[in-house]
N, C-alpha and C positions, 0 to 999 in steps of 0.2 A: 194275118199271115196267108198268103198265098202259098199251097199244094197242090203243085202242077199235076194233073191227072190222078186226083185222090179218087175223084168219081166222073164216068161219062157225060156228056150235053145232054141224054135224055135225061137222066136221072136231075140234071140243075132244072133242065125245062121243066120238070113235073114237081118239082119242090118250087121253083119263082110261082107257078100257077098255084100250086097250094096256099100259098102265104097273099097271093094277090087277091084268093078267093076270100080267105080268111079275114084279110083287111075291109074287103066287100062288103061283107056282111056286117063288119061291126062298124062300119063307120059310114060305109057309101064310097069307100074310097076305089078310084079306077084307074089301074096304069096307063089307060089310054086319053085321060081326061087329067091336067096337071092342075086343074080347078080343083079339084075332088081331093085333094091332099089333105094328110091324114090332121087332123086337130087338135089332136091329144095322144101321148103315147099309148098303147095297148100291149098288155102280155099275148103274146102270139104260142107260148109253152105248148099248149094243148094239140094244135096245131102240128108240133113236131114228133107225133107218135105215128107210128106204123112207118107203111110205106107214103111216099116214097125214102124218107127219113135213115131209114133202118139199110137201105141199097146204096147209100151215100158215107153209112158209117162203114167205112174199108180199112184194111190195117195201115192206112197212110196217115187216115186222120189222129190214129191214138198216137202214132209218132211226134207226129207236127204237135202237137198238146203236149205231150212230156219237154216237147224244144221250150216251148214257151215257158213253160210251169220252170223249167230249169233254170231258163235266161232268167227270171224273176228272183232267184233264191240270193241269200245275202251273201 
């Protein structure tokens, strides 16, 4: 689901780096190199604590997640 301005471009800039880091590290993998693509899936969980993480959870997001959860019910 896209949520138009839940969170600023700095805050996505600094969560895509986090995760691209994070891929980095466990795989070699590198957005700038499409050779490098990842091999296997990886739990990325850990990865989503603190910041940036925590600047991006805005009260848009818990909105949009109740839509979903809702749309889902029988």
């Amino acid at each position: 689901m896209f949520v138009p301005h839940a969170f600023g471009a700095d805050v996505a800039a600094r969560i895509r780096e986090r995760l691209c880091h994070v891929l980095t590290e466990a795989q070699g993998a590198r957005a700038d190199d499409p050779a490098t693509s990842l091999k296997e899936q990886i739990h990325v969980r850990h990865s989503h604590e603190g910041s940036p993480f925590r600047e991006a959870w805005t009260p848009r997001l818990p909105t949009a997640a109740a839509r979903i959860a809702s749309a889902w019910r029988w």
